[in-house]
C-alpha positions, 0 to 999 in steps of 0.5 A: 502861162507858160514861157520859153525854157519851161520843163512840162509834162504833154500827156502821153508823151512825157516831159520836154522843154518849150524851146520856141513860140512862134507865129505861123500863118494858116489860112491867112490867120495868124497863130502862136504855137508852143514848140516842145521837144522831148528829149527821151523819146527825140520828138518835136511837137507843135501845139497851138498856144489856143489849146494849151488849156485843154491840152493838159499840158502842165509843169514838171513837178517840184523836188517837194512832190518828189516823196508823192511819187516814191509813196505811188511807186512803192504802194499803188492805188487804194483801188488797182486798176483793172490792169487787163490788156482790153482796159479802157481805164489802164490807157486813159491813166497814161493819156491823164499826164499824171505821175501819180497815176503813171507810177499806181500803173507800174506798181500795179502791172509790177505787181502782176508780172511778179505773181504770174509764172509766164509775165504780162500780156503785150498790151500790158508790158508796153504800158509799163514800159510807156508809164515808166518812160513818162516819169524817167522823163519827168524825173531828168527834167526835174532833177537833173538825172540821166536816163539811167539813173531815172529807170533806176530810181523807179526800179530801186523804189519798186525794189524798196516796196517789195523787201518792205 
């Protein structure tokens, strides 16, 4: 279970801190929430310890699982999503709270902005830009960066995929 201080990933909202549990009354029941804030973005969020299991919260991921994402980041998926600004598939990728995931969506839309003369669609360039703020999230949390130097992780990396 999780505890006070932990580094986790809330899908679609990126990475944050469990900074307190506390007891709340509702309805004269007693309940624990989980409260979480999320330093990227400056948001709190209250989440019920009863629904920490299907919420798909999870931990940061390790310093070992950091080569993982640079592969996701510079390779993409073996099969792109469908990167249309209609998909129901490039959503859920970002509502999953997968790195991975989010970092196959910004080398697969990086990829597109770069063959198209007049750049993404709206829906696509606010996915981007939500998957590349979920990882720079995760990448402060887990590695002790700034916000800069987070977005410039990903941006070197992409960088790195295209000379190679």
């Amino acid at each position: 279970m999780f505890k006070v201080g932990d580094h986790v990933v809330y899908p679609y909202h990126g990475a944050g801190t469990i900074q307190d549990i506390e007891e709340k009354d509702v309805l004269g029941e007693t309940h624990s929430y989980f409260i979480l804030h999320f330093p990227l973005v400056d948001v709190k969020l209250m989440l019920p310890e009863n629904r920490i299991n299907d919420s798909g919260l999870r931990k940061v991921i390790e310093q070992a699982e950091l080569a993982e994402l640079v592969e996701a980041l510079k390779n993409g998926p073996e099969i792109p999503p469908s990167t249309s600004h209609f998909s129901r598939e490039t959503e859920n990728l970002l509502k999953s709270g997968s790195i991975i995931d989010a970092a196959h969506l910004i080398c697969s839309l990086s990829k597109k902005q770069s063959e198209r003369a007049n750049g993404l669609h709206i829906q696509d360039r606010n996915h981007l830009q939500k998957a590349r703020q979920m990882i720079a999230s995760e990448l402060v949390l887990m590695n002790d960066m700034t916000e800069e130097q987070a977005y410039e992780f990903i941006d070197n990396t992409l960088l790195e995929a295209n000379v190679n």
